[in-house]
C-alpha beads as a LAMMPS data file, in Angstrom:
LAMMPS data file: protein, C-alpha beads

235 atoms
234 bonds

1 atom types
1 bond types

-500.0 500.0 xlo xhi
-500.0 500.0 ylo yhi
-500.0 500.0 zlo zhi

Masses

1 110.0

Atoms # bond

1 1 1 -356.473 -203.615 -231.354
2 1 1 -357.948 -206.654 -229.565
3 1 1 -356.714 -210.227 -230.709
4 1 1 -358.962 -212.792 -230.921
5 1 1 -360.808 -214.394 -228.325
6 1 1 -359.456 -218.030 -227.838
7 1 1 -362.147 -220.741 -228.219
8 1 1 -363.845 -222.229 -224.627
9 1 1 -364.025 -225.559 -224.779
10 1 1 -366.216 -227.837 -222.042
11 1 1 -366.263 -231.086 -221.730
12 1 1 -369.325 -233.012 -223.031
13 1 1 -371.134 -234.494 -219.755
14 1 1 -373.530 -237.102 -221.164
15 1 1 -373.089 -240.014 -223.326
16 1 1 -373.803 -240.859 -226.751
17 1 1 -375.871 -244.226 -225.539
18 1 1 -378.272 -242.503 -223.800
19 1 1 -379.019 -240.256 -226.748
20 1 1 -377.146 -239.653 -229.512
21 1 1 -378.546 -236.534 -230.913
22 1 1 -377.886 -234.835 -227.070
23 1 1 -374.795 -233.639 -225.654
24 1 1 -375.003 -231.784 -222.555
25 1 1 -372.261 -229.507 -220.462
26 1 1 -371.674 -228.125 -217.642
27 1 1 -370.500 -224.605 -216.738
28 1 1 -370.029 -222.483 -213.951
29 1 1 -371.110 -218.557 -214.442
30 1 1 -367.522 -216.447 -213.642
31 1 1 -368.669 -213.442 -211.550
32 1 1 -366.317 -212.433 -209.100
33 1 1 -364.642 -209.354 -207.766
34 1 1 -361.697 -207.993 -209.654
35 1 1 -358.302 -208.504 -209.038
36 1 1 -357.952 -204.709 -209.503
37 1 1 -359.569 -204.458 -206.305
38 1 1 -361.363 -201.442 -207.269
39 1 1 -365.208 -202.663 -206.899
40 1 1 -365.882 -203.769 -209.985
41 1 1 -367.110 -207.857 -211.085
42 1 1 -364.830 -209.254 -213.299
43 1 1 -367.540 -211.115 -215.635
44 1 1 -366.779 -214.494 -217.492
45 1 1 -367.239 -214.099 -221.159
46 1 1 -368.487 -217.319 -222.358
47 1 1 -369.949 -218.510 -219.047
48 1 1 -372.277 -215.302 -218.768
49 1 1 -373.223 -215.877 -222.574
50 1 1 -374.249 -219.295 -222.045
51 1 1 -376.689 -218.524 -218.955
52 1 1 -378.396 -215.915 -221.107
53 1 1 -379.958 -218.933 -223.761
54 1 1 -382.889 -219.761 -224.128
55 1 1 -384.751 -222.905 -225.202
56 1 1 -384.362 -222.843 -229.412
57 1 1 -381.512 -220.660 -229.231
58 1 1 -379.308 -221.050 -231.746
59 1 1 -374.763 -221.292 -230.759
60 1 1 -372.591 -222.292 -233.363
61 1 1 -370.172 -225.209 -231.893
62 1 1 -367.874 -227.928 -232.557
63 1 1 -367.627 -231.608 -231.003
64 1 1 -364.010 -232.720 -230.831
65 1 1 -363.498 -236.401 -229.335
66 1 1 -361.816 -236.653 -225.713
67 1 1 -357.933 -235.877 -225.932
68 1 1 -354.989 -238.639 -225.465
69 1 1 -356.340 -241.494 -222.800
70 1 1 -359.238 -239.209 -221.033
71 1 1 -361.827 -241.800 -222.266
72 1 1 -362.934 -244.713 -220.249
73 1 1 -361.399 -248.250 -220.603
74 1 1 -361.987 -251.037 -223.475
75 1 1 -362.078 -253.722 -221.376
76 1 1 -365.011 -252.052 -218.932
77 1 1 -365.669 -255.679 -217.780
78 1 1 -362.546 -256.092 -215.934
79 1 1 -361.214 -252.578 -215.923
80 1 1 -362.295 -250.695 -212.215
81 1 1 -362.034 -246.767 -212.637
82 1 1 -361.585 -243.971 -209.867
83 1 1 -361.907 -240.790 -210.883
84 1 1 -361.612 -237.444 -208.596
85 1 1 -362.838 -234.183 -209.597
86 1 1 -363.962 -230.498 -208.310
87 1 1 -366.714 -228.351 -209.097
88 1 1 -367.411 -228.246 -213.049
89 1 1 -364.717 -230.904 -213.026
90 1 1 -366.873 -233.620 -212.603
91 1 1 -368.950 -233.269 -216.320
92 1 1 -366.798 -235.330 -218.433
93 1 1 -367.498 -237.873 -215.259
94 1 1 -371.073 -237.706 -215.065
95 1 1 -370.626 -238.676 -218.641
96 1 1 -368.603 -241.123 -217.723
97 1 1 -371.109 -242.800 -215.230
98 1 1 -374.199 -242.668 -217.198
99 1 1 -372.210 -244.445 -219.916
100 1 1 -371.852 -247.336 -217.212
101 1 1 -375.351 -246.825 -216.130
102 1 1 -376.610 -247.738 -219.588
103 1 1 -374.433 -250.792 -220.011
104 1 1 -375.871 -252.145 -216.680
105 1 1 -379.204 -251.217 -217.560
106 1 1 -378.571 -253.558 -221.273
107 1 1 -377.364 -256.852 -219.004
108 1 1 -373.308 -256.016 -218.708
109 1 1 -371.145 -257.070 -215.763
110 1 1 -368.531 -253.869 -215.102
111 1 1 -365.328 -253.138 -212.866
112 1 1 -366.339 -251.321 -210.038
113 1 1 -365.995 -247.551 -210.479
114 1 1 -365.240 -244.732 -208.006
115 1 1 -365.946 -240.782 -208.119
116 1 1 -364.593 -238.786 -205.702
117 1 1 -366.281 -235.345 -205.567
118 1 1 -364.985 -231.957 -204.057
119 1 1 -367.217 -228.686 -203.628
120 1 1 -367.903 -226.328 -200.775
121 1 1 -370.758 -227.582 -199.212
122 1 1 -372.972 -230.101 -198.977
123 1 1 -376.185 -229.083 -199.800
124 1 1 -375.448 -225.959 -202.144
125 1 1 -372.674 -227.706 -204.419
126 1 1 -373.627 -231.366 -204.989
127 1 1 -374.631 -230.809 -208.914
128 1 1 -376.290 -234.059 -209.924
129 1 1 -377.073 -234.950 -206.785
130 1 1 -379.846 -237.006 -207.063
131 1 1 -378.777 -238.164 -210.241
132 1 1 -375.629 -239.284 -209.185
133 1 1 -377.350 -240.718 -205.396
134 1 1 -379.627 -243.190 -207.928
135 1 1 -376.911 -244.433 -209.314
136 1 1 -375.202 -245.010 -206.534
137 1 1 -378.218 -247.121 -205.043
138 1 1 -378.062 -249.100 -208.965
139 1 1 -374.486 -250.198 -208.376
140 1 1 -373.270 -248.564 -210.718
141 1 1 -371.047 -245.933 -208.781
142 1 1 -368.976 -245.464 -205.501
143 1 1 -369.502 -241.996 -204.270
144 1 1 -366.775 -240.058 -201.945
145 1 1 -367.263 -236.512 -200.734
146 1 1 -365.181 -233.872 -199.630
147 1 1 -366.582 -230.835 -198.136
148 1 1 -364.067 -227.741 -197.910
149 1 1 -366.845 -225.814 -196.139
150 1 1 -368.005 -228.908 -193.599
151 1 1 -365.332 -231.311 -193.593
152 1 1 -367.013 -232.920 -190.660
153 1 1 -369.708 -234.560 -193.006
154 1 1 -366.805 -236.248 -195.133
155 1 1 -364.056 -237.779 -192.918
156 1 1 -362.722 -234.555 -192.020
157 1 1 -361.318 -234.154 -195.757
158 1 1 -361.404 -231.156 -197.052
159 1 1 -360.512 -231.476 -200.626
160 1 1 -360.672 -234.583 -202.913
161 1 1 -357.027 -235.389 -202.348
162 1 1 -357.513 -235.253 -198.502
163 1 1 -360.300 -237.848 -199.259
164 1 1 -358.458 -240.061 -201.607
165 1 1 -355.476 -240.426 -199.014
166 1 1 -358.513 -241.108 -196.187
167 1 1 -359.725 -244.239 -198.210
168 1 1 -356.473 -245.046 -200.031
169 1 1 -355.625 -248.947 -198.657
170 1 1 -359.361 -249.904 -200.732
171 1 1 -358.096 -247.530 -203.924
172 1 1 -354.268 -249.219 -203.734
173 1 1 -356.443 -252.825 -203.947
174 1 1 -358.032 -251.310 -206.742
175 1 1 -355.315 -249.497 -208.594
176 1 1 -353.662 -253.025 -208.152
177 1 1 -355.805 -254.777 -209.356
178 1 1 -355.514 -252.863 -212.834
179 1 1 -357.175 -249.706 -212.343
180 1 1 -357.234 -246.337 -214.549
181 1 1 -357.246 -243.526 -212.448
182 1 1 -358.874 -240.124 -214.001
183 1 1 -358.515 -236.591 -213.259
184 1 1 -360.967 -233.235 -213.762
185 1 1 -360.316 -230.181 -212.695
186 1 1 -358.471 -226.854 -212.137
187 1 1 -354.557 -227.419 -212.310
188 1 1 -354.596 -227.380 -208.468
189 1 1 -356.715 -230.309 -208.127
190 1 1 -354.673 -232.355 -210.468
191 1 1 -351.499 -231.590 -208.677
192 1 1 -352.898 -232.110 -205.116
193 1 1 -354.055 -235.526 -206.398
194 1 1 -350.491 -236.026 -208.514
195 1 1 -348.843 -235.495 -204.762
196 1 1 -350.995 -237.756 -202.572
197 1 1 -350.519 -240.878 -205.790
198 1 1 -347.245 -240.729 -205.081
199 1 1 -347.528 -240.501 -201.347
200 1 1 -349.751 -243.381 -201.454
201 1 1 -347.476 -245.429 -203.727
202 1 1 -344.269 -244.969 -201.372
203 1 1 -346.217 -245.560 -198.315
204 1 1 -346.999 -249.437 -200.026
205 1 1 -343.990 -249.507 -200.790
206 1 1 -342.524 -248.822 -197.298
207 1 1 -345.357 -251.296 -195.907
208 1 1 -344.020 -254.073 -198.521
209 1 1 -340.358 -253.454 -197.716
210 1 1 -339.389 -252.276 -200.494
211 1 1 -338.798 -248.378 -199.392
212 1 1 -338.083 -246.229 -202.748
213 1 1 -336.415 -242.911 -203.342
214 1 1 -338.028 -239.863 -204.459
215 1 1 -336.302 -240.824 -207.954
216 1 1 -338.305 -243.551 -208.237
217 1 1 -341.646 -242.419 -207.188
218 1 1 -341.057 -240.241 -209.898
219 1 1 -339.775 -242.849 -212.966
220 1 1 -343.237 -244.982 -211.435
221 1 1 -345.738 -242.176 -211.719
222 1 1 -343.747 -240.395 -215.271
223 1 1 -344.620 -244.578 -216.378
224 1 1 -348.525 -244.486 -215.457
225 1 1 -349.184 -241.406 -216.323
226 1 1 -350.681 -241.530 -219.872
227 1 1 -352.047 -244.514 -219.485
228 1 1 -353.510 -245.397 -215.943
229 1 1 -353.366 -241.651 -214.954
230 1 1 -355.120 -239.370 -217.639
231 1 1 -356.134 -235.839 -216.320
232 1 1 -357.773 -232.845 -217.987
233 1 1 -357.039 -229.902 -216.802
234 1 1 -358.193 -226.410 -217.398
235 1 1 -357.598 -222.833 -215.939

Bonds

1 1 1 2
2 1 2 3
3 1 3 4
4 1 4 5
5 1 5 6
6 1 6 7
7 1 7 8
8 1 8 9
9 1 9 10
10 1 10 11
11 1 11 12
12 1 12 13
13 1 13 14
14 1 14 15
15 1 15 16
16 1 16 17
17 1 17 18
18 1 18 19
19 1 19 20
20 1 20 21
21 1 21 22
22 1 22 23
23 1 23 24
24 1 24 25
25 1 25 26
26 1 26 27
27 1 27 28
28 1 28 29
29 1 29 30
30 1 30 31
31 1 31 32
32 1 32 33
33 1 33 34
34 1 34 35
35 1 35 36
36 1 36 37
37 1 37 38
38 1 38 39
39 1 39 40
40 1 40 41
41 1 41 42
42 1 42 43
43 1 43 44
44 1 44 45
45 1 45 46
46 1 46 47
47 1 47 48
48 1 48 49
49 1 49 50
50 1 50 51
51 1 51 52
52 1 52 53
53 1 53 54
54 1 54 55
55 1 55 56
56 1 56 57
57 1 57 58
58 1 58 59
59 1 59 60
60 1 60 61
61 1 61 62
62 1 62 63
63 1 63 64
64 1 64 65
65 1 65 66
66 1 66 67
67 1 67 68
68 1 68 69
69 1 69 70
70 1 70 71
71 1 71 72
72 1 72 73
73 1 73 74
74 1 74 75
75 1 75 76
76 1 76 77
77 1 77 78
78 1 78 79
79 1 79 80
80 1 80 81
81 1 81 82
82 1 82 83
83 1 83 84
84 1 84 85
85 1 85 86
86 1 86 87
87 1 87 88
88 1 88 89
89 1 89 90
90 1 90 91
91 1 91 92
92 1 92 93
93 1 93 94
94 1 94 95
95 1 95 96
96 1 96 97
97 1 97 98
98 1 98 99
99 1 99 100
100 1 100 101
101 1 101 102
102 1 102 103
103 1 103 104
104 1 104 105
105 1 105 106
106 1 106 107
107 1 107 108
108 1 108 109
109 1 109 110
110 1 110 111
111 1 111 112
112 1 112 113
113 1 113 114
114 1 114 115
115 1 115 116
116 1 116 117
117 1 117 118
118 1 118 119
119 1 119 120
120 1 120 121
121 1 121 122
122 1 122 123
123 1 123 124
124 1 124 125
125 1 125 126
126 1 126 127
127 1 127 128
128 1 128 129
129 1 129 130
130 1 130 131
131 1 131 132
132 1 132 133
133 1 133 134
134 1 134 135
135 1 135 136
136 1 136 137
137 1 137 138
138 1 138 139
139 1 139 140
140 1 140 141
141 1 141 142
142 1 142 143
143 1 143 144
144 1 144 145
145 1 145 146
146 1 146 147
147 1 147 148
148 1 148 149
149 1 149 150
150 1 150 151
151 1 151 152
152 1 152 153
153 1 153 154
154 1 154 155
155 1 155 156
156 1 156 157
157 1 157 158
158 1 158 159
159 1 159 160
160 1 160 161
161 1 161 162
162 1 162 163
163 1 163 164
164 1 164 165
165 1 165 166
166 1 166 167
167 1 167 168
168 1 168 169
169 1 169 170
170 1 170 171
171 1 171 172
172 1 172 173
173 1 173 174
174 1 174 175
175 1 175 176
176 1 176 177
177 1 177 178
178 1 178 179
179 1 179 180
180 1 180 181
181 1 181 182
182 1 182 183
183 1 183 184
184 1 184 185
185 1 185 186
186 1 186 187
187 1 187 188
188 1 188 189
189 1 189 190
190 1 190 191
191 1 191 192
192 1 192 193
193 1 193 194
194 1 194 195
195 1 195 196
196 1 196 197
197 1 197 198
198 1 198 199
199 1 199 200
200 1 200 201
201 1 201 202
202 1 202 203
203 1 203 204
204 1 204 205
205 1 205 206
206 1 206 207
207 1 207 208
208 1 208 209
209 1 209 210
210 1 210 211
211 1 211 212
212 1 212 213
213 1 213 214
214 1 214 215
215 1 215 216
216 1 216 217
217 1 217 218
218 1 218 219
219 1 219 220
220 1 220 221
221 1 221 222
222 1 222 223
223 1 223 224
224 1 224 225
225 1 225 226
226 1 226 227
227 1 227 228
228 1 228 229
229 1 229 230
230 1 230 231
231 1 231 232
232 1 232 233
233 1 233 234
234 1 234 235
C-alpha cells in the first residue's frame, strides 16, 4: 500500500584531486517534533540511517555528476566565484574550495573566491570550521558569516542574504568583473538571495543613472541565471 520511497540524493563535498577513490557528504540528522503536534519526533528516514554506520559498513549508492552549470568555472584563472549557502548547503562548496586549495597547493594562480555561510550560531554550527579558517589563512577563500542566533558577531546580518547585501559594492566589483555566482540550500535561501541580486543590480543601476523597471531586473536576472547564477536547491 506504500509507494516507493524516492531516492535522497546529497551532494558530494570533496573533490576528486584530493583523492579519487573518496567522496565524502554531508547530512544533517531530521529529528524534530511533528507537525501533528501530538508529541511525537517526526524522524528523517535516510538521515537517521546514515548516522547509524559504522566504519566497513556496506550502502549501496550511485555517483551522478553535478546538474546543468552547478560546477565551478573552466577558466578558474580568471573566473572569481561567490557562493552563499546554509547549513548542509555548504557541502557541494567545501568541495568546491578544496578543489581550489589543491590547485594552489600544485603552483596555479586563481580568481578570488567568496563563501558566504549562514547557520545559527557561531560556535555550535560552523561545520568545517577549522578546515575552512586554514584555508582562509592559505588564500584560497573569502569567508562571510551570518549568524541568525548572534547577528552581532556578523554585521548585524542575520541570514546569508542580509550579509551579501552588507558587503555587496566589493561582490558588484566582482560580479563585474565576470563572476559566477552559486547557490546551496533550502528553496528559501535561494529565493532570499534571488531577491537581494536583483536589489543589488537596480541599486547600480540607479547609482549609474541608468534607473530600470522591475521588467528589466527581471529579463537581466532570467539572462544570468543558468550561467552566472546556478543554484541547487533541495527541500
Amino acid at each position: 500500500m506504500l509507494v516507493p520511497m524516492r531516492i535522497r540524493q546529497y551532494s558530494i563535498c570533496s573533490s576528486p584531486l584530493a583523492d579519487p577513490s573518496v567522496a565524502n557528504i554531508c547530512w544533517a540528522v531530521l529529528d524534530t517534533p511533528h507537525k501533528a503536534g501530538d508529541g511525537k519526533q517526526y524522524i528523517g528516514v535516510a538521515s537517521t540511517y546514515l548516522s547509524t554506520l559504522e566504519a566497513h559498513d556496506r550502502v549501496h549508492v550511485a555517483v551522478k555528476p553535478s546538474h546543468g552549470a552547478f560546477h565551478l568555472p573552466g577558466d578558474v584563472e580568471k573566473t572569481a566565484v561567490i557562493m552563499l549557502c546554509a547549513g548542509t548547503g555548504l557541502a557541494p562548496f567545501r568541495g568546491f574550495v578544496e578543489e581550489r586549495a589543491m590547485q594552489i597547493a600544485a603552483g596555479r594562480n586563481l580568481a578570488p573566491a567568496y563563501l558566504f555561510i549562514g547557520c545559527q550560531d557561531p560556535v555550535k554550527d560552523r561545520f568545517f570550521a577549522e578546515e575552512l579558517s586554514k584555508w582562509e589563512k592559505d588564500g584560497v577563500v573569502n569567508l562571510f558569516y551570518a549568524y541568525s542566533r548572534a547577528p552581532d558577531q556578523s554585521k548585524n546580518c542575520r541570514y546569508v542574504q542580509d550579509r551579501l547585501w552588507e558587503e555587496r559594492q566589493e561582490m558588484v566589483k566582482v560580479f563585474k568583473s565576470g563572476a559566477k555566482l552559486y547557490v546551496c540550500g533550502r528553496a528559501r535561501i535561494s529565493e532570499g538571495v534571488t531577491q537581494v541580486t536583483k536589489r543589488i543590480y537596480q541599486e547600480d543601476a540607479e547609482a549609474a543613472g541608468e534607473p530600470k523597471t522591475d521588467e528589466q531586473v527581471e529579463k537581466w536576472f532570467q539572462d544570468i541565471k543558468g550561467e552566472r547564477f546556478a543554484s541547487d536547491v533541495f527541500d
